[in-house]
Backbone as CSV, one residue per row, in Angstrom:
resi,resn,N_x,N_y,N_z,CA_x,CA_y,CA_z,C_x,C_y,C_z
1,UNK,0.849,-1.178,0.000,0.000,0.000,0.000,0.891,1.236,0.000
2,UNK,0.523,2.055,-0.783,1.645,3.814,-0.694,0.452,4.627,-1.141
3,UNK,0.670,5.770,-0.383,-0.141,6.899,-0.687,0.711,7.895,-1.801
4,UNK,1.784,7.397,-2.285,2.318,8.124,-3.641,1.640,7.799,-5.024
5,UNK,1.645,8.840,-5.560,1.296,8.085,-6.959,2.658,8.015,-7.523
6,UNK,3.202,9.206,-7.374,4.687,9.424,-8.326,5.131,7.600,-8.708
7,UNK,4.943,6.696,-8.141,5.614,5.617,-8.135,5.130,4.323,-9.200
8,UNK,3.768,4.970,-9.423,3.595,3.634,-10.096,3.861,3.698,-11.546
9,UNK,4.351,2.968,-12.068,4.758,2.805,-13.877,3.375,2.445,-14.746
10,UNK,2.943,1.870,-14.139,1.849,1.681,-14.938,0.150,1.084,-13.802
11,UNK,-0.815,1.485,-14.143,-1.952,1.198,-12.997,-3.220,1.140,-13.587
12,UNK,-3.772,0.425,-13.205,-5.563,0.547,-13.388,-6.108,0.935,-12.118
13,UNK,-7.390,1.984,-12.612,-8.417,2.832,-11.649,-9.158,1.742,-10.991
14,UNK,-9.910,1.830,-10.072,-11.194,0.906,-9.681,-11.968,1.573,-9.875
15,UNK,-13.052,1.081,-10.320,-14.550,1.505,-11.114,-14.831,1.832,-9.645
16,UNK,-14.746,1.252,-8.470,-15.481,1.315,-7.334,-14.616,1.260,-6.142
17,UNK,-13.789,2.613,-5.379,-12.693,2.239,-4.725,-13.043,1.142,-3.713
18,UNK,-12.176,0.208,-3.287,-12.191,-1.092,-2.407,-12.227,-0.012,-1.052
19,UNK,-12.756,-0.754,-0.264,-12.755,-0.434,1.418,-11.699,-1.330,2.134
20,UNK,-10.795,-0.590,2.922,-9.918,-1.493,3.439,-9.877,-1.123,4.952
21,UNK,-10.131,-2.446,5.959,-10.059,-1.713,7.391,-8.832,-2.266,8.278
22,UNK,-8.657,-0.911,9.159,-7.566,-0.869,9.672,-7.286,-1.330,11.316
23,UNK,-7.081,-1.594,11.974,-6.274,-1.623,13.116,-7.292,-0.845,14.130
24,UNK,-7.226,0.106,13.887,-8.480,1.011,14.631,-9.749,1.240,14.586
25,UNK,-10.689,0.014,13.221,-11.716,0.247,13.172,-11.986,1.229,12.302
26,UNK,-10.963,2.065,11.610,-11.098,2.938,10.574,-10.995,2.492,9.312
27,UNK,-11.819,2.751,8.250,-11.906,1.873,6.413,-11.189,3.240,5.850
28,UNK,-10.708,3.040,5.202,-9.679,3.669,4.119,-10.134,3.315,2.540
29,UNK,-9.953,3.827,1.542,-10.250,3.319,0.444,-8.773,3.617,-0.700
30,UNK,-9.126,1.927,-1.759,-7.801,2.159,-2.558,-8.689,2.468,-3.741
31,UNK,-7.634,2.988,-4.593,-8.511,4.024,-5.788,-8.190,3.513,-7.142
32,UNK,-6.568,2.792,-6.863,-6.050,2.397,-7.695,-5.074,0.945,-7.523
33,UNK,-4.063,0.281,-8.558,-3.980,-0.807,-8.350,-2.793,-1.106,-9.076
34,UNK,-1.258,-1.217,-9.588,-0.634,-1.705,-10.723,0.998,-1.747,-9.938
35,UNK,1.787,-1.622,-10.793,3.265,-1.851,-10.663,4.423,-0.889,-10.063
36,UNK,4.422,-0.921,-9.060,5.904,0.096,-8.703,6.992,-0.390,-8.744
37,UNK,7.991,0.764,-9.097,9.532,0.557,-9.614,10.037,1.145,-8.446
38,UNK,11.091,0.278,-7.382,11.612,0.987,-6.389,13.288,0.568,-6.819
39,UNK,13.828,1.679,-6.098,15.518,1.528,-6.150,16.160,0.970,-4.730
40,UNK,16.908,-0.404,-4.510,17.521,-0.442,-3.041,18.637,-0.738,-3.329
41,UNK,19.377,-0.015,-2.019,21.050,-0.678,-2.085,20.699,-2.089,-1.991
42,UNK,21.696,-3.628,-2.260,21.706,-4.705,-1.690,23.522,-4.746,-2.151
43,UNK,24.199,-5.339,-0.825,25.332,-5.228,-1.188,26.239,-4.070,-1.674
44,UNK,26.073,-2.775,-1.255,26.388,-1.569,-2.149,26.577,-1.554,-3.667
45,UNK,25.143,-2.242,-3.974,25.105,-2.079,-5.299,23.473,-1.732,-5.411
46,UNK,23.175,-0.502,-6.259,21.691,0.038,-6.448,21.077,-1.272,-7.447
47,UNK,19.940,-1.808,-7.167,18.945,-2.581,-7.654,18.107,-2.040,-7.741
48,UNK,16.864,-2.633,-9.035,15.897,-2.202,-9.106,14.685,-3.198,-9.050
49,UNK,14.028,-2.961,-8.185,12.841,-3.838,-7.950,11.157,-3.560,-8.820
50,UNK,10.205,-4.497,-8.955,9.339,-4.309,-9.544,8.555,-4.710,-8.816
51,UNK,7.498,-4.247,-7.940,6.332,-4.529,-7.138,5.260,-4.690,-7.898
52,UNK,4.392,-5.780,-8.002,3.213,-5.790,-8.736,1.909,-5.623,-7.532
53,UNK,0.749,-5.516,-8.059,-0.575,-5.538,-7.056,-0.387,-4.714,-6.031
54,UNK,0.705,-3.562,-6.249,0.654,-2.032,-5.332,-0.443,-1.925,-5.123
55,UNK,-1.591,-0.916,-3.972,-2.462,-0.948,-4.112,-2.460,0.837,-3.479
56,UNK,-3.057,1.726,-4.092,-2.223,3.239,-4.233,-3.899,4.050,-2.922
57,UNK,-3.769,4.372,-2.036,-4.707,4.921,-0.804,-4.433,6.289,-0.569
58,UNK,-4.816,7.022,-1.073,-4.389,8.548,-0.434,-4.366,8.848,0.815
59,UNK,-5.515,8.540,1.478,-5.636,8.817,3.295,-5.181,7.987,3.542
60,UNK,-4.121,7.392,3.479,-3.383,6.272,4.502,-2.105,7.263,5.096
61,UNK,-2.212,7.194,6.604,-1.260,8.418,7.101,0.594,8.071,6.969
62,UNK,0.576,7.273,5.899,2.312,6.896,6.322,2.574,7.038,4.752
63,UNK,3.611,6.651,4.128,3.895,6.610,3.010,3.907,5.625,1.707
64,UNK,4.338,4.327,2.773,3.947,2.873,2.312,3.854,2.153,3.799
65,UNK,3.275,0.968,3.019,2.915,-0.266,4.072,2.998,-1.542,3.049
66,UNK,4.057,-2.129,3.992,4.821,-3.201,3.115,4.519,-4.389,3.850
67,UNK,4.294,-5.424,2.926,3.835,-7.060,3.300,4.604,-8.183,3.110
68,UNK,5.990,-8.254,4.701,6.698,-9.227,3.960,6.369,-10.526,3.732
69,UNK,5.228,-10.994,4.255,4.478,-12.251,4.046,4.352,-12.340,2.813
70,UNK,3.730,-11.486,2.410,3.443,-11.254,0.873,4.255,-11.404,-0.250
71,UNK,5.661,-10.706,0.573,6.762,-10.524,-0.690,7.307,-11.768,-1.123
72,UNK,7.635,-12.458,0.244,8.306,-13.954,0.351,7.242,-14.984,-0.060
């Protein structure tokens, strides 16, 4: 989940944003859905990663929210 758009390379809208609930009983909605391109050191060497099924939330109060269950 990231509340950036700058990030995604390519995305599809939802006809109908999804409701997603949180921790506190608060629903959030995602608007959008596709591929981010991130840059990490590994080894002091810059890599580039490709995240698929980003899922893009404007009111989400942090920047991203990452799923390493997910990733692995």
């Amino acid at each position: 989940m990231t509340s950036q758009k700058k990030g995604f390379i390519n995305y599809f809208l939802f006809i109908t944003p999804i409701s997603i609930g949180l921790g506190n009983n608060s629903i959030i909605k995602a608007v959008r859905s596709g591929l981010v391109r991130i840059l990490i050191t590994v080894d002091r060497t810059l890599r580039l990663f490709e995240l698929w099924d980003i899922v893009y939330i404007p009111d989400i109060r942090t920047n991203n929210l990452l799923s390493v269950t997910y990733i692995v």
